[in-house]
N, C-alpha and C positions, 0 to 999 in steps of 0.2 A: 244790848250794846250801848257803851256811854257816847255821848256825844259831848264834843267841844263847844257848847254853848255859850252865848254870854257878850260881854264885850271884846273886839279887839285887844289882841294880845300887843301891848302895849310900853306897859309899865312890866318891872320885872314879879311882880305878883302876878299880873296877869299873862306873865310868860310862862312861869310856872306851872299855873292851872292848865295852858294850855297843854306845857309837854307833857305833864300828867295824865291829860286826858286824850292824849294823844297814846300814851301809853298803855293804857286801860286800851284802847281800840287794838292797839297792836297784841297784846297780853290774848285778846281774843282771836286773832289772826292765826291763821297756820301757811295760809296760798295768796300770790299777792298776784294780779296784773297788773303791769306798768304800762300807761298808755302813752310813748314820749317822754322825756326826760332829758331834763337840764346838762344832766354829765354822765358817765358812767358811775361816778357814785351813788347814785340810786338803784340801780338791780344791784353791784356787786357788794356794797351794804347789806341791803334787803340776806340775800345770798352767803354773805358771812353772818348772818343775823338768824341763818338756820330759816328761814322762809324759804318754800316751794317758790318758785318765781318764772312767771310768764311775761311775755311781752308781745306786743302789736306793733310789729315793726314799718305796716306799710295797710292801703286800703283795700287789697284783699281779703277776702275768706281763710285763704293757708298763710296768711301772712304775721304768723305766732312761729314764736320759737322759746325753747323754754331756759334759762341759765341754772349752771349747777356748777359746785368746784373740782377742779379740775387737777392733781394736784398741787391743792391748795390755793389756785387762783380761779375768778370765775368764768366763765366760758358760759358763751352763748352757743345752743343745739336747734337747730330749726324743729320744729315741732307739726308745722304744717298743716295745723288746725286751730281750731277754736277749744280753749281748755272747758272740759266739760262744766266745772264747779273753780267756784275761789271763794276766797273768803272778802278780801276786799279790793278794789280796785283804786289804782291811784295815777292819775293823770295830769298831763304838763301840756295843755290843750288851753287855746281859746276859747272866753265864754260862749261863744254862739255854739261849739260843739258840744255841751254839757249834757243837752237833754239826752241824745243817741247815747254816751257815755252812760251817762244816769240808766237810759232803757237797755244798756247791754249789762251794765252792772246786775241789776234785776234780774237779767234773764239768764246770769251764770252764779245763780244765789248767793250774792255778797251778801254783807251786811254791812258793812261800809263804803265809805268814797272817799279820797282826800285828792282835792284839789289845790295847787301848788300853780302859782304866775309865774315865779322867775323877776318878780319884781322888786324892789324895795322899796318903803316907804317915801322915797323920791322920786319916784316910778325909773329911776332907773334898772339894768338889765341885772342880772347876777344870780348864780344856778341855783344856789340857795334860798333865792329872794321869796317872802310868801307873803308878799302884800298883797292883798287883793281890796279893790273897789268897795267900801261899804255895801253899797247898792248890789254889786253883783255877788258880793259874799252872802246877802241876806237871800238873794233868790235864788243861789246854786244853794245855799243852806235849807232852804225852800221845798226846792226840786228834790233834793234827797229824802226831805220828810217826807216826801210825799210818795217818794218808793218805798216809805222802809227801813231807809240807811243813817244809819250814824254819817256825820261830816264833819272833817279838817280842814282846815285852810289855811292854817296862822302859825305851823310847826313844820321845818323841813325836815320829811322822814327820814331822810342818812340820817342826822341829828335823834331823832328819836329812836332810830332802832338800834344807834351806840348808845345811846343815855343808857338803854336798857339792858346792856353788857346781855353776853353768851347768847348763844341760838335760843329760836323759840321753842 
């Protein structure tokens, strides 16, 4: 699995590399859980992007439900468990929640993580926003090495799963 290492995606060279290797992650993807999310453009992307897609809607155990199209539009199905396997998990969470993310990613054999703030590099709000903290990008980056996983942070996945035209 490749990971988006390296500097902040910044300059447009290194925007590039990053949806590149953002790409490459997703090229490897088949099943995604979304943990939270800025808009509904993230599952129903994901979902026209030909991804299997799950969701944790809430802090229960049954509290997954899975999205699929519907004709033609996405639709949310309660699902009322924990999905067995995924491929990678992508969350729109506070840092203090990463490590349990990070440990459930693990334990439903991801291989990836992509973490997404909602920020912009003015820290202000906006669903697509993916600035995240030096500091906390280096440790959430961290955290994933150290399960395993490939990490994202600096690429907002609607954006990358259109970059990469048709289903997976």
């Amino acid at each position: 699995m490749t990971d988006a290492s390296g500097p902040r995606a910044s300059g447009a060279a290194e925007a590039l590399a990053a949806l590149e290797a953002a790409a490459r992650v997703l090229a490897e993807t088949r099943s995604v859980l979304v943990i939270d999310w800025p808009s509904r453009d993230v599952p129903a992307s994901l979902v026209f992007g030909g991804f299997r897609v799950f969701v944790k809607g809430g802090p229960g155990p049954a509290d997954y439900a899975a999205w699929e199209l519907d004709s033609g539009e996405p639709v949310s199905r309660p699902l009322g468990r924990e999905p067995g396997r995924v491929d990678l998990v992508y969350c729109h969470r506070p840092f203090g929640e990463l490590p349990g993310i990070v440990a459930l990613a693990g334990r439903l054999g991801a291989r990836a993580f992509w973490w997404q703030t909602g920020l912009t590099s003015g820290r202000g709000k906006d669903p697509s926003g993916c600035w995240t903290p030096p500091d906390q990008s280096r440790q959430a980056r961290e955290l994933a090495a150290a399960a395993g996983l490939a990490y994202i942070d600096d690429v907002y996945i609607a954006d990358a799963v259109r970059a990469r035209g048709g289903p997976a």
